[in-house]
N, C-alpha and C positions, 0 to 999 in steps of 0.2 A: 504493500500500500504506500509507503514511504517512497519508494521508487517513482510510484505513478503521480503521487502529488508532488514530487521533485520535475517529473517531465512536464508536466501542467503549469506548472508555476514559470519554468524556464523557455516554455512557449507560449506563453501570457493566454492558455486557456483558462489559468486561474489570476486571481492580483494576487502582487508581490508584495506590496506595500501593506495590506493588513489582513488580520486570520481569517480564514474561512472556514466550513464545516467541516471540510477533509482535513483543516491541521489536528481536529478531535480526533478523526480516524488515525493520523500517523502517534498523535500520542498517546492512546491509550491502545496496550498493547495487553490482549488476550493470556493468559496463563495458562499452561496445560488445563486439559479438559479433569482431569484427575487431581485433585488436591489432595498432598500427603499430610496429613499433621498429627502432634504428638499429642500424646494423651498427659495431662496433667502429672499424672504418674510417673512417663517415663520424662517428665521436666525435671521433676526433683531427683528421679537417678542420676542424671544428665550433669545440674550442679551440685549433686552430692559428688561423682566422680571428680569432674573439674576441681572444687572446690579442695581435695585430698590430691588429685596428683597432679594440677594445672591452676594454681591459685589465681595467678598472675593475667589468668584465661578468664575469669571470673566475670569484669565488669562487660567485656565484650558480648558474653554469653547473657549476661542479662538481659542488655540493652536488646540483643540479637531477639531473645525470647516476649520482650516487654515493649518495643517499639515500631516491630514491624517495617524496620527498615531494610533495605536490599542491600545484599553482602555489598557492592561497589560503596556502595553509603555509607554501610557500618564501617570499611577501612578509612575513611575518612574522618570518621567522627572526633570531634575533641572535648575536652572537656570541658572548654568555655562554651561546649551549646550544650551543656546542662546547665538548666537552670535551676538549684535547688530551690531558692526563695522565692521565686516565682512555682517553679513546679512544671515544665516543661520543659523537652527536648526540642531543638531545634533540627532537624534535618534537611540538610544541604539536597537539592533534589538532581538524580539522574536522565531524569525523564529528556526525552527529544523534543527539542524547540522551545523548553522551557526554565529558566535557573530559579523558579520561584520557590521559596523555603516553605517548610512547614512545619507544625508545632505539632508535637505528639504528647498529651500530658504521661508529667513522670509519676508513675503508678506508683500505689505505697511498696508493691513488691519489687520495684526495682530502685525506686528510691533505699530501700533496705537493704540490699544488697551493694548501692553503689557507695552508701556514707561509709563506711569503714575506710572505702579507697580511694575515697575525693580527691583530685587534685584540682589546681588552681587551671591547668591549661596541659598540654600536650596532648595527644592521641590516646583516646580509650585504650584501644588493644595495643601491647607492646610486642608483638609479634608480625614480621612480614607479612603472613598471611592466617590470620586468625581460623579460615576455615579447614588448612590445610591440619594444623596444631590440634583442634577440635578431633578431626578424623583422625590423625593419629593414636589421641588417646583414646577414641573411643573403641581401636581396632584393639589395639589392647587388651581391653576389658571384654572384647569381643560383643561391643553394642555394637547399633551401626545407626548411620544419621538417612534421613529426609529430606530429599532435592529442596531445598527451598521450604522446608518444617516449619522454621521458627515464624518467616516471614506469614505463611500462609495459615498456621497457629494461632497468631496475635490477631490475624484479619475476622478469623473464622469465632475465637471466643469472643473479640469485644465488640463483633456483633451481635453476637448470640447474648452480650452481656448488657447492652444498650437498646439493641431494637433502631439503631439509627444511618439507614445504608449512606446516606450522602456526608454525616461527620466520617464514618469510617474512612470513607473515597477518599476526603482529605487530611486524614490522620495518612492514610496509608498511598496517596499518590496516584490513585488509581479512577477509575470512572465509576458512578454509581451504579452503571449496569454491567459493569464486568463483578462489583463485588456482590447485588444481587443475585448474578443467573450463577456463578461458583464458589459463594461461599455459604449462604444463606441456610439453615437450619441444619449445618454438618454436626452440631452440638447443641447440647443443650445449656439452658443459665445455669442450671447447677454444676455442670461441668465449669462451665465459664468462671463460677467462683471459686473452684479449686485452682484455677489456672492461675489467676490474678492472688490470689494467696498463696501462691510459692512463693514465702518470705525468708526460708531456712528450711535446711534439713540435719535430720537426728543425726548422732552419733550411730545409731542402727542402720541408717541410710550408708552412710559415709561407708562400713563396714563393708557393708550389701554391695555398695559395687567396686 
């Protein structure tokens, strides 16, 4: 679709000077037909393991789990777009044709997980590549991760936790009709509140994986 409203635009079948309704086509781009996500359950094995053999893995794994941001995003993230006092994430957007930011509020469950490791500024993850680190350890322990889980996670509980397709869209960058027609009743709220209250896990956790 990008191609086609690229050849339109450059042979003035469309204008160049301001948006039209095919730049909605080229930016919102469709997710697999299949959304994989993790079940509350296997969240807390996830930062029970990290938490015992990748501490350092922690804030990224949060954010990752709590803000529904896209991996390219989460490598960028810093800490000055957390805002604890206010209580919002700010995320840098990757989307096509667009640099417009957007706020994600900071959940109590990831606000609790990040205050122990606040810093004033630099990059959340301290790893090259957070995702690669992640899959390592979880190869280990012999878990295994979800194409795009956390992102597709966060979309799938906090609307099953809100009831409200178009904040989600802009919580998570996406269109209201791609996060109605593939995310919409994959879970339930009671689910959605175990999710959002992964605040800590036991000493039995940690053990476990």
């Amino acid at each position: 679709r990008s191609i086609v409203g690229n050849w339109a635009k450059k042979n003035r079948y469309l204008p160049v000077d301001r948006p039209t309704e095919f730049d909605g086509m080229i930016i919102y781009k469709e997710p697999p037909t299949k959304v994989a996500i993790y079940t509350p359950e296997e969240l807390v094995s996830l930062l029970a393991l990290v938490k015992r053999a990748k501490p350092a893995l922690l804030p990224w794994l949060a954010c990752a789990a709590f803000t529904g941001a896209r991996k390219s995003e989460l490598r960028k993230l810093d800490w000055k777009q957390i805002n604890f006092e206010r209580g919002f994430v700010e995320i840098a957007s990757e989307k096509v044709r667009t640099k417009a930011r957007r706020l994600v509020p900071l959940h109590d469950a990831l606000r609790l997980w990040l205050e122990p490791r606040q810093q004033e500024s630099g990059p959340v993850s301290v790893y090259a590549d957070s995702q690669i680190t992640l899959l390592r350890v979880v190869k280990k322990a012999k878990l295994s991760l979800k194409k795009n889980g956390f992102r597709h996670s966060y979309i799938s509980y906090r609307l099953a936790m809100i009831n409200d397709t178009a904040r989600v869209a802009l919580e998570a960058g996406n269109s209201p009709d791609i996060i109605f027609q593939h995310y919409r009743e994959l879970v339930t709220a009671e689910e959605a509140g175990r999710w959002f209250d992964a605040t800590r896990v036991s000493r039995s956790e940690e053990r476990r994986v």
